[in-house]
C-alpha positions as MATLAB code, in Angstrom:
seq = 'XXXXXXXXXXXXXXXXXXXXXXXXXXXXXXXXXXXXXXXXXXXXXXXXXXXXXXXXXXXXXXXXXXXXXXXXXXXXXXXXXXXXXXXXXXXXXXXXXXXXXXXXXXXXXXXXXXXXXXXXXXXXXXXXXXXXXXXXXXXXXXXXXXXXXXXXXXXXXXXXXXXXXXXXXXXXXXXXXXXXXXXXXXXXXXXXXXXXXXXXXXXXXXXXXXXXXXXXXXXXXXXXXXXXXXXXXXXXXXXXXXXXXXXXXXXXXXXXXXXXXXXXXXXXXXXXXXXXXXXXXXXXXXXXXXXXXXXXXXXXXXXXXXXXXXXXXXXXXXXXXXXXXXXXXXXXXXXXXXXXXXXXXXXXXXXXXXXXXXXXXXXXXXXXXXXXXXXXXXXXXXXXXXXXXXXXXXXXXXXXXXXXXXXXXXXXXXXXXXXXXXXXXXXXXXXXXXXXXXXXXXXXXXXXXXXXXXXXXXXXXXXXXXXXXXXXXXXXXXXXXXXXXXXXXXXXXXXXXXXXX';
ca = [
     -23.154   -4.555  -23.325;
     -21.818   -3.926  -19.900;
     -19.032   -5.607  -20.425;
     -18.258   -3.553  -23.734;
     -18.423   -1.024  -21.279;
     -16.817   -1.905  -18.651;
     -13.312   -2.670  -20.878;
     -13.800    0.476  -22.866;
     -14.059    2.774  -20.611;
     -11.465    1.639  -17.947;
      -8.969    0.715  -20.589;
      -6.843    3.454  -22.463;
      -7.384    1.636  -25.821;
      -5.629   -1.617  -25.654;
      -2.875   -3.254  -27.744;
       0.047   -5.752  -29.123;
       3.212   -5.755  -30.862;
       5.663   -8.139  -32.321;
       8.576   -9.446  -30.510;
       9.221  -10.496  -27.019;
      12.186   -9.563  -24.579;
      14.377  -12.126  -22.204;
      14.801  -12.183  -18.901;
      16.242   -9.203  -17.362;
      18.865   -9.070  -14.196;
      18.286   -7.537  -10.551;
      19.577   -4.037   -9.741;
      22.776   -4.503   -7.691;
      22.388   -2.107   -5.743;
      18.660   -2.654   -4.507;
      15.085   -1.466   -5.405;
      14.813    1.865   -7.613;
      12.742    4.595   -6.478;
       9.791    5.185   -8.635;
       7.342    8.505   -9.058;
       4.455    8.945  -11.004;
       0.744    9.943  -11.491;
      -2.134    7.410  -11.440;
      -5.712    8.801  -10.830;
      -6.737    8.325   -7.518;
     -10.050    7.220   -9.512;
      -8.763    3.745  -10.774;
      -8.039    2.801   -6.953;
      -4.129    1.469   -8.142;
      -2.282    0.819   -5.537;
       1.378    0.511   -7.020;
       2.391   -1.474   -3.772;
       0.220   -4.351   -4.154;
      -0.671   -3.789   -7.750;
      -0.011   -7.357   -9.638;
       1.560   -5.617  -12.768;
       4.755   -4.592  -10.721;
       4.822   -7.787   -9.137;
       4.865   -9.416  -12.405;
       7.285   -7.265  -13.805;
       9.534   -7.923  -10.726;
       9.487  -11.709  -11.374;
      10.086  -11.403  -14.979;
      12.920   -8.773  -14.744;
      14.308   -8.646  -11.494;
      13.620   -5.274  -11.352;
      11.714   -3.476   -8.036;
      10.293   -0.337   -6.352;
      10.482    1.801   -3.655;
       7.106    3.751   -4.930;
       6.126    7.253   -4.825;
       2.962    7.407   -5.735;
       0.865   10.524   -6.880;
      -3.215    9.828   -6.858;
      -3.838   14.041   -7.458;
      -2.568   16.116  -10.092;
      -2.332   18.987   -8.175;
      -0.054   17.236   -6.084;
       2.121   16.310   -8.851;
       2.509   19.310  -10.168;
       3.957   20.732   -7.256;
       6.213   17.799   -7.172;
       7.524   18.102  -10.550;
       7.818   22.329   -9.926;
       9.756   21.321   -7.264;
      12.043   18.554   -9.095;
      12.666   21.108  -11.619;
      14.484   23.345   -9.054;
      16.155   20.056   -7.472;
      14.486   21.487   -4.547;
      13.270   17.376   -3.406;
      15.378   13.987   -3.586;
      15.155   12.519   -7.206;
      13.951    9.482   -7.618;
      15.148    7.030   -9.936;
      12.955    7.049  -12.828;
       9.667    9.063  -13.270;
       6.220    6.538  -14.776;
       3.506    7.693  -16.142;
       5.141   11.090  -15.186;
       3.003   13.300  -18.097;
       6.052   15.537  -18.834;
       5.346   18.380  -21.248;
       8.129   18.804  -23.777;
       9.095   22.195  -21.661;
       9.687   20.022  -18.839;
      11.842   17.458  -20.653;
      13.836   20.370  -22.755;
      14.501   22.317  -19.435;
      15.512   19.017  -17.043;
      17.702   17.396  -19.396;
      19.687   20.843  -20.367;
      19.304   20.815  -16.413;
      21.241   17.588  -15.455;
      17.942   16.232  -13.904;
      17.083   13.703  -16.881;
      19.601   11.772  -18.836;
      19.517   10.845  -22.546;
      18.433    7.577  -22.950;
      19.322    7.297  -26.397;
      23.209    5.517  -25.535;
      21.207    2.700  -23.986;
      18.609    2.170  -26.768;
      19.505    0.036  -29.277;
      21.239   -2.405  -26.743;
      18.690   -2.321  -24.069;
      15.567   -1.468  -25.729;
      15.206   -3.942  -28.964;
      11.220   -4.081  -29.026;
      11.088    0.087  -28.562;
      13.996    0.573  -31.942;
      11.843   -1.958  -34.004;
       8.669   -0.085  -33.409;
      10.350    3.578  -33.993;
      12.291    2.154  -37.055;
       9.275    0.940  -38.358;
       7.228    4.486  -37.622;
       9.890    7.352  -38.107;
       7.937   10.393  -37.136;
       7.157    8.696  -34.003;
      10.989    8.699  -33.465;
      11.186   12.528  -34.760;
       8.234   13.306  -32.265;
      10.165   11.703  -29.272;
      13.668   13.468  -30.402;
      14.649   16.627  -29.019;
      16.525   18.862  -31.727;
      20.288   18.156  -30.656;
      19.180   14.056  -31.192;
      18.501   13.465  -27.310;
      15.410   10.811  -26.524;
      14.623   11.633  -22.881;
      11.575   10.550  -22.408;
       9.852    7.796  -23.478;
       5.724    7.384  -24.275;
       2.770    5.973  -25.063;
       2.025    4.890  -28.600;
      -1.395    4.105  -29.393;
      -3.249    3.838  -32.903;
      -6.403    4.307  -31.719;
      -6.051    7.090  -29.305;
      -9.563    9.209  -28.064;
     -10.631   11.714  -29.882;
     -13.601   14.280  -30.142;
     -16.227   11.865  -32.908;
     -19.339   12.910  -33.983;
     -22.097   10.370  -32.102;
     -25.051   10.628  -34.628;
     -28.269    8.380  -33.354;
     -28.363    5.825  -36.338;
     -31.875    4.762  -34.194;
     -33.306    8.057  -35.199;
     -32.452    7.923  -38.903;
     -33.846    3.970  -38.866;
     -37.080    5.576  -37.635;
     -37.396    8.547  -40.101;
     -36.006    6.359  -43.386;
     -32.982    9.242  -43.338;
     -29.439    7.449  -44.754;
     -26.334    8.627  -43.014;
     -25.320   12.431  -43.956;
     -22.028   12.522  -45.827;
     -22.071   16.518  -46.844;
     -23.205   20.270  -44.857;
     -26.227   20.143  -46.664;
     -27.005   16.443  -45.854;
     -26.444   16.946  -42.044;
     -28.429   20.092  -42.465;
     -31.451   18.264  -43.816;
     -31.181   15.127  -41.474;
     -30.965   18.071  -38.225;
     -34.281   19.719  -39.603;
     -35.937   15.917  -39.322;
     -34.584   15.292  -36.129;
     -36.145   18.844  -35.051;
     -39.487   18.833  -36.547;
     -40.017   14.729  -36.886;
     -40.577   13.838  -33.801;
     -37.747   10.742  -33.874;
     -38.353    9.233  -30.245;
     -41.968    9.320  -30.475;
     -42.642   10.937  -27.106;
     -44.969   13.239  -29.158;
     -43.012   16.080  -27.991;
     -40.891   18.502  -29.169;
     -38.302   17.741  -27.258;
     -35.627   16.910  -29.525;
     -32.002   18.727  -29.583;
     -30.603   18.024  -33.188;
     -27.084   18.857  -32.186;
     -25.767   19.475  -28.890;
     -22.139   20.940  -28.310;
     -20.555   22.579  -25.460;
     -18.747   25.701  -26.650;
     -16.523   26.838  -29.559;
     -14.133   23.962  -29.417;
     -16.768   21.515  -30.076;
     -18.779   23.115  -33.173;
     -14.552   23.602  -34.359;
     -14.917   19.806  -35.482;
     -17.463   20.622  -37.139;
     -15.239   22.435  -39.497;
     -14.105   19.730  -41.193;
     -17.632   20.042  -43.480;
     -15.898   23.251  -45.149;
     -12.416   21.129  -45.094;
     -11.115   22.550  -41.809;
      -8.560   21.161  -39.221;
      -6.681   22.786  -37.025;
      -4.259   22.705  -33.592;
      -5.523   25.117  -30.801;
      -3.258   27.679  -32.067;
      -5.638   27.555  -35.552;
      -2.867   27.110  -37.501;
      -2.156   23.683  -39.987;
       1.046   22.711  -41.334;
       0.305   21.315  -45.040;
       3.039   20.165  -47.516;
       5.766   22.129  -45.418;
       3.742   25.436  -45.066;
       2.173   26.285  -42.243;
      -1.191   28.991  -42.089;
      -4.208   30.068  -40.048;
      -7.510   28.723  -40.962;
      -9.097   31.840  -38.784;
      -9.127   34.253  -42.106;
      -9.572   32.303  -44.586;
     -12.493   31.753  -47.003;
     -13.978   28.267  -45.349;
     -14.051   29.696  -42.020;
     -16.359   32.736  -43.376;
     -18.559   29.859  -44.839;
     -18.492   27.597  -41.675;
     -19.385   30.602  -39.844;
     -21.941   31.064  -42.097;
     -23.791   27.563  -41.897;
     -23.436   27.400  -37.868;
     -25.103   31.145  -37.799;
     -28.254   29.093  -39.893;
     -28.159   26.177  -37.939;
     -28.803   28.202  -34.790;
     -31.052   30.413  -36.177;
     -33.116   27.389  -37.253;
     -33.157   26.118  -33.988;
     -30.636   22.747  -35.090;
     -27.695   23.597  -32.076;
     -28.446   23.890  -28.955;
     -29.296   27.355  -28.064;
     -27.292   26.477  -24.555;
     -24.207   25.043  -26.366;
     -22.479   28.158  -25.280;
     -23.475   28.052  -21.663;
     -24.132   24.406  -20.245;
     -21.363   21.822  -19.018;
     -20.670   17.863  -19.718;
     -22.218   17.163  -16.711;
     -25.325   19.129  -17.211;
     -26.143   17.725  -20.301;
     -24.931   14.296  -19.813;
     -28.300   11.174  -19.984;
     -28.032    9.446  -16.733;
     -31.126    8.038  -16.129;
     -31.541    4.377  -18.519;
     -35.022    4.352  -19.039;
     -34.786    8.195  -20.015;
     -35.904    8.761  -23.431;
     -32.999    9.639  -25.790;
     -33.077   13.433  -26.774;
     -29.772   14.086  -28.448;
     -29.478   13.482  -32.819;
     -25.975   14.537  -32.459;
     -22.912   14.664  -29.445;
     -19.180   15.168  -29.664;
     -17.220   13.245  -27.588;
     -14.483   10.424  -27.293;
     -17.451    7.508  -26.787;
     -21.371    7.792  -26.651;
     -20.745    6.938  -22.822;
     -19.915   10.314  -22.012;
     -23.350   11.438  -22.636;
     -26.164    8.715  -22.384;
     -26.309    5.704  -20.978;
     -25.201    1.780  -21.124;
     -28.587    0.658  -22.099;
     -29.079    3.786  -24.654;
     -25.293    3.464  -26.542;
     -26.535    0.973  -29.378;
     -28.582    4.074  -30.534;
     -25.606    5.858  -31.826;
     -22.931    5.661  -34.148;
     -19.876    7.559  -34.905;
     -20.981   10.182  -37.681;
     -18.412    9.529  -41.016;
     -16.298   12.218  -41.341;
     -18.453   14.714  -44.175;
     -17.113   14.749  -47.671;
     -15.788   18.417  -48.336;
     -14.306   19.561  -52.248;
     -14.251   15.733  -52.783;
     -12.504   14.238  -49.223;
     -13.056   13.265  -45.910;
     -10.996   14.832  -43.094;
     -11.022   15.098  -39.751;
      -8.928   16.428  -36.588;
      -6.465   13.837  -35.078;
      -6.531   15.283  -31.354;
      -3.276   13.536  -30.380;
      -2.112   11.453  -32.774;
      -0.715    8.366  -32.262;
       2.060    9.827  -29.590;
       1.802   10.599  -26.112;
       4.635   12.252  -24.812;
       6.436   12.167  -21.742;
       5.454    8.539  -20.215;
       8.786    7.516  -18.465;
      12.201    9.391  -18.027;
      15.140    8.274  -15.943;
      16.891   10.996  -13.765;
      20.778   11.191  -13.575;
      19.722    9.689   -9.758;
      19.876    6.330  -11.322;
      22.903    4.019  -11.019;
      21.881    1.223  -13.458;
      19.914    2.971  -16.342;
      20.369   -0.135  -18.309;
      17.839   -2.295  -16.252;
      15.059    0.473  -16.172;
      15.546    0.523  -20.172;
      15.052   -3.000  -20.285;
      12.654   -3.253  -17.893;
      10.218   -0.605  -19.704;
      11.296   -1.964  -23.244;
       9.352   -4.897  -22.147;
       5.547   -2.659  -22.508;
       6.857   -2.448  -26.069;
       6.149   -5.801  -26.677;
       2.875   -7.922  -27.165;
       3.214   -9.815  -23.765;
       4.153   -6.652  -21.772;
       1.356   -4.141  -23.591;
      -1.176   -7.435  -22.297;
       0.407   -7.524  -19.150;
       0.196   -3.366  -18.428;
      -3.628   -3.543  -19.938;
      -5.414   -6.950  -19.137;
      -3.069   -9.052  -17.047;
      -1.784  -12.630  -16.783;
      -2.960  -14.660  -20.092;
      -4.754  -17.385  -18.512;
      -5.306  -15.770  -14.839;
      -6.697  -12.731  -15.803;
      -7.900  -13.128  -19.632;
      -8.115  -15.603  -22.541;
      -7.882  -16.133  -25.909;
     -10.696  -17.785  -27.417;
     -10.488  -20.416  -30.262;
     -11.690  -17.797  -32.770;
      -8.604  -15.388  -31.947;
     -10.747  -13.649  -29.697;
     -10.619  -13.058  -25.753;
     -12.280  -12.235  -22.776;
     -12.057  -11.344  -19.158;
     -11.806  -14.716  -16.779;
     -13.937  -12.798  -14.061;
     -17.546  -11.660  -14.523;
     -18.226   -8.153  -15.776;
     -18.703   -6.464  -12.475;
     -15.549   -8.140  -10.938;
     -13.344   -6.895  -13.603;
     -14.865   -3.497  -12.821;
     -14.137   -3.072   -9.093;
     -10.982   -5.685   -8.677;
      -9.571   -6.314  -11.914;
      -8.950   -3.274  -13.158;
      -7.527   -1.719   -9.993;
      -5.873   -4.752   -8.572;
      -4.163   -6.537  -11.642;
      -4.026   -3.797  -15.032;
      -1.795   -0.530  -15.087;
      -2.686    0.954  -17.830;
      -5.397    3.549  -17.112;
      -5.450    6.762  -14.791;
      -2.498    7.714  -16.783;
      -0.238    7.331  -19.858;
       1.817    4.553  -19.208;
       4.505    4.050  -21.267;
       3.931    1.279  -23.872;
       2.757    0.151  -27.171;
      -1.127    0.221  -28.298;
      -1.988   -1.301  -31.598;
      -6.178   -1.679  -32.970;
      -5.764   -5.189  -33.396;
      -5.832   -6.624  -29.740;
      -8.829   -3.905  -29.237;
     -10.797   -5.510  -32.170;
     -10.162   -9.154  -30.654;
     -12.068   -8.244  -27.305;
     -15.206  -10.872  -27.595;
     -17.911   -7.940  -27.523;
     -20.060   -7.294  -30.377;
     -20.769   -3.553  -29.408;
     -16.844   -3.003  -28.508;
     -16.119   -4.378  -31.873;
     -18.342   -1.930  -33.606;
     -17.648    0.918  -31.471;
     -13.980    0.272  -32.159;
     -14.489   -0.192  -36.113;
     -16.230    3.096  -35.883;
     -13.901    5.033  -34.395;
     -11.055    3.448  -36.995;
     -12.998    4.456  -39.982;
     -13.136    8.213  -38.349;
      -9.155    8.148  -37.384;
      -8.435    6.756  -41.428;
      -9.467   10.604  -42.462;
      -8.114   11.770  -39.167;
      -4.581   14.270  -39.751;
      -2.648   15.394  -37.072;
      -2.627   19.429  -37.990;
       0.876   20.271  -37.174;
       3.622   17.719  -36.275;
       4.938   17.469  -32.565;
       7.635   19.689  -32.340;
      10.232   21.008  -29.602;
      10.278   24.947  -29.003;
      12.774   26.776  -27.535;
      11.791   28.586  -24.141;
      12.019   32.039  -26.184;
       9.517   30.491  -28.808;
       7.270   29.056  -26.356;
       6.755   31.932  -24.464;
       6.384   34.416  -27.010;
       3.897   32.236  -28.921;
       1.704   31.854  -25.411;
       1.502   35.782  -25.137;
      -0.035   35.973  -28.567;
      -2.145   32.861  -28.255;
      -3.559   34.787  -24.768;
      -4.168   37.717  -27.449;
      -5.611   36.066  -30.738;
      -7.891   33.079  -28.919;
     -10.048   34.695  -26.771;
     -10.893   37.215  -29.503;
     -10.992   35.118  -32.566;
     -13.431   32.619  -30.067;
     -15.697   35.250  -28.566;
     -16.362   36.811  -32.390;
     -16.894   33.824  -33.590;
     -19.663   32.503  -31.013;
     -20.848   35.932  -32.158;
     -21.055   35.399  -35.524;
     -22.842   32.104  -34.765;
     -25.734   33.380  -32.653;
     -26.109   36.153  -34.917;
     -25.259   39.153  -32.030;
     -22.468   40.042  -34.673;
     -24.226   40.176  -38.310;
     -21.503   38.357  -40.505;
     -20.891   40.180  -43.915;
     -18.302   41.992  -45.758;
     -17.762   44.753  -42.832;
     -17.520   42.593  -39.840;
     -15.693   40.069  -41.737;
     -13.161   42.700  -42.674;
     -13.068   44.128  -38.935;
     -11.842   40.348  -37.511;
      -9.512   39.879  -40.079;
      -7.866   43.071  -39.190;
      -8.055   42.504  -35.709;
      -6.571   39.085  -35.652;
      -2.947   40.709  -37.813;
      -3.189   43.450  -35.047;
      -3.188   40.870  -32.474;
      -0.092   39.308  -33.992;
      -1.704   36.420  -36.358;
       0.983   36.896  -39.099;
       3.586   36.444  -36.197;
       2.030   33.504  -34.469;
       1.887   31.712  -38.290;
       5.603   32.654  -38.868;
       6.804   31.496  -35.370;
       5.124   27.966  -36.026;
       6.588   28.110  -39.690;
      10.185   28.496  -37.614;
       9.556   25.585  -35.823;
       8.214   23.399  -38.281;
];
């Protein structure tokens, strides 16, 4: 169990792809200059880190690093790169650009297309985006530029339900697959007495705040971006006025009143909340979050399960948090003399070998493949923890660019990985991305952030009201938001995402 652990947690969801690349050829001119962001918490040193020395033997290709460990202190790096106010380096890794910084330092000179060099240089990258095209719309600015490269990942973290299969074993409940099932199995968790402590001590459902209990939308067939708005069949709306939302409202205003949320879901934190202590007895029926690890723990994580996503006007559906793109993993400045070899070199953690390499190390030094297809660490659990991971992988503390595909993450020899894993897959098959990725002009962007700074704090605070019941919900009050919210500029916000889209 600890070492389905100790590989989930430390690992941004790992992966393969077809293809392999050469051998690539030395920069002429000496090593490149490299800057990026890698959580001081993974204790990567890019010096001595064996991925770059692995990548320098296979492609020729070194560093000169720059190496960020706080993102505060990036930040204020890339503010000032974006006023060329510091020395560029040569490319930026694991750089977490936003699309505003990409737009603005490409228009600026400071990032280069890297579209020219492609199809020449980056073989394994075209075959994945020609096989996926709106993972090559999502990386292509609107004149057809591709300046920055990311992270593609099938399987990327998202906000599950957790439900504790151990309580519904104990009280002969099946798994709830509607609102009025989960209603019923919440009552049993409250009244039941599940752990058998022979206290009341249960919490049916525990949340932290309005974004959580917003998954639980998706009983009343509701998904949405932060901005509340969904883009279906080429029309994009706001789910904040519409009939379902009254209804969800509705049902989370009798859950609390029954006592099946928390009643501090609006006030407590993570960390507050989280189980720590492994001979605790298990208190939560239900937790969001992106693995049951963020809130109980190792020895208390085969007690849950990811909750199916509940069956709504005949379907499942669910929010995709992410999707399968991550933008803004590697870009090369116009610093760079030989863009070429930094396009082949990255094109390589588009490939099977190089995504292995970035995320588990040397095949046979590091990991192995077992006779059954599967593999497993070389080094004991603990080892992998504190050495392996920091000394030898790349991949977490940061995006990295790269290619992550389910299958290598089923193959990891762990029973509870492989179910955790399965689990989460069966949640991301409903899972839909509510509005595509999609480039906004300055104008746009800014103008959409002053009415997002108007709607979202209102639309949240009378909704947590509606919940707890210090706003009665009915024809009146219901009439009052809506208003509010097209005073506040909804129709606007709708038609400006409408533009884009």
């Amino acid at each position: 169990m600890r070492r389905c652990l100790s590989w989930l947690i430390a690992v941004v969801l790992l992966a393969t792809c077809a293809s392999a690349l050469g051998e690539g050829t030395a920069d002429p001119a000496g090593r490149f200059t490299m800057a990026g962001l890698d959580d001081a918490s993974t204790n990567h040193d890019w010096e001595s880190n064996m991925f770059f020395r692995r990548m320098e033997e296979r492609t020729g290709v070194s560093f000169i690093f720059d190496q960020y460990g706080e993102r505060k202190a990036w930040e204020e790096f890339k503010l000032n790169m974006g006023v060329r106010n510091t020395e560029l380096p040569d490319v930026l890794f694991k750089a977490d650009l936003t699309p505003r910084e990409t737009q603005d330092w490409y228009e600026k000179g400071i990032l280069i297309d890297l579209r020219p060099y492609l199809e020449e240089h980056a073989p394994n990258l075209m075959i994945l985006l020609q096989g996926h095209p709106e993972w090559l719309e999502a990386i292509t600015l609107p004149d057809g530029a591709i300046v920055a490269l990311p992270s593609f990942n099938e399987l990327q973290n998202n906000n599950a339900m957790w439900i504790n299969t151990a309580w519904l074993q104990e009280l002969g409940l099946d798994m709830p697959s509607t609102a009025d099932e989960l209603t019923e199995t919440l009552r049993a968790f409250k009244t039941l007495d599940p752990n058998r402590n022979g206290r009341r001590d249960e919490t049916p459902l525990t949340f932290t705040g309005m974004w959580d209990l917003r998954y639980l939308g998706h009983a009343f067939g509701l998904v949405s971006n932060d901005y509340y708005v969904i883009a279906e069949d080429g029309v994009v709306s706001s789910i904040l006025t519409t009939d379902e939302n009254r209804a969800f409202l509705a049902w989370l205003n009798q859950l609390w009143q029954e006592g099946l949320i928390d009643q501090m879901g609006f006030s407590s934190l993570d960390t507050t909340r989280r189980i720590t202590d492994k001979d605790a007895v298990m208190t939560y029926g239900i937790f969001m979050g992106p693995t049951p690890m963020n809130m109980v723990p190792a020895d208390s994580m085969n007690q849950y399960s990811a909750l199916p996503p509940l069956t709504y006007d005949g379907r499942q559906v669910y929010r995709d948090l992410t999707g399968d793109v991550v933008l803004g993993a590697f870009a090369i400045t116009s610093e760079c003399d030989d863009p070429a070899a930094l396009v082949r070199w990255v094109d390589f953690l588009y490939t099977e070998e190089g995504c292995h390499l970035a995320q588990a190390g040397l095949e046979g030094e590091d990991f192995v493949f077992n006779e059954d297809g599967t593999w497993d660490w070389v080094e004991e659990p603990e080892v992998v923890a504190t050495t392996v991971m920091a000394d030898v992988t790349i991949a977490d503390g940061g995006a990295a660019p790269g290619y992550s595909s389910l299958d290598f993450q089923l193959r990891f020899d762990d029973h509870d990985t492989h179910r955790l894993v399965t689990e989460l897959q069966a949640v991301k098959q409903c899972a839909v991305l509510p509005y595509p990725i999609r480039y906004l002009t300055a104008e746009k962007e800014t103008r959409i952030a002053a009415l997002q700074a108007e709607i979202a704090p209102y639309a949240e605070q009378q909704m947590i009201w509606f919940v707890t019941g210090d706003v009665p919900l009915n024809d009146e009050t219901w009439d009052e938001f809506c208003r509010t919210l097209t005073e506040k500029g909804l129709d606007e916000m709708v038609a400006l995402w409408q533009e884009a889209l």
